[in-house]
N, C-alpha and C positions, 0 to 999 in steps of 0.2 A: 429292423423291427419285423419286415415279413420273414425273415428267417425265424426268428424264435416264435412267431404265431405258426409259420408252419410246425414247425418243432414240435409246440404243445398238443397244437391237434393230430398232430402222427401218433403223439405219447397215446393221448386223451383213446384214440381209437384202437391204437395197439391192446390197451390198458382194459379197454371193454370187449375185448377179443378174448381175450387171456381168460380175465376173470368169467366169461362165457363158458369157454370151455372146460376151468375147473370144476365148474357147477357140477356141470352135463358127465363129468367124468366121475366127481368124486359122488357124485347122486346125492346131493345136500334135500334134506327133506327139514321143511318147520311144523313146529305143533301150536297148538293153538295158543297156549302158555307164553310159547316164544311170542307169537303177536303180539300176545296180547301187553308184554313187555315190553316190546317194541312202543306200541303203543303207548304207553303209560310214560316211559322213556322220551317221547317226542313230545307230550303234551310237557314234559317237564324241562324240556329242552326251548321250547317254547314259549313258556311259561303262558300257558292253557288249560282250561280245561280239558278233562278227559274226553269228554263227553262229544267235544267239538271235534277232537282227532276222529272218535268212531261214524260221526254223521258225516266226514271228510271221506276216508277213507270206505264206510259203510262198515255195517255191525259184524259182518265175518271178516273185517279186515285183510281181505284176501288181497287188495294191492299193494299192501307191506309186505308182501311173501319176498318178491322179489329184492328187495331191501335187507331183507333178512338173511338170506340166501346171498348174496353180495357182501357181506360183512363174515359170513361166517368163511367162505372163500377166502376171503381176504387175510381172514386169522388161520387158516390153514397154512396161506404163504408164508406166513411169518412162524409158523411151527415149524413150517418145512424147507427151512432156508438151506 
């Protein structure tokens, strides 16, 4: 069992290595649209109001960036298998 918890957390931190550095390389930029998607997305994932995500998060939604920015990485990998 400490072998596979080592395991996952070598993954886990390999895994947010990576996707670090595709960011940084592929210069991933979001718009406000995308937030705000994001957003609407989580409230619905949630099953929320919208309205709660933005007082969470705050009205520029700027700490979804990095969320955003993380998934669209992550859909590059899989473009670019």
């Amino acid at each position: 069992m400490k072998d596979e918890l080592f395991d996952a957390a070598y993954y886990e931190a390999k895994y947010d290595l990576v996707i670090k550095d595709i960011i940084v390389r592929q210069d991933f930029s979001v718009t406000r649209d995308e937030l705000k998607k994001e957003a609407a997305a989580m409230a619905e994932r949630q099953n929320c109001a919208l309205e709660l995500v933005y007082r969470f998060f705050g009205e520029d939604l700027a700490m979804l960036e990095k969320d955003v920015k993380r998934k669209k990485a992550e859909k590059w990998i899989l473009e670019n298998e």
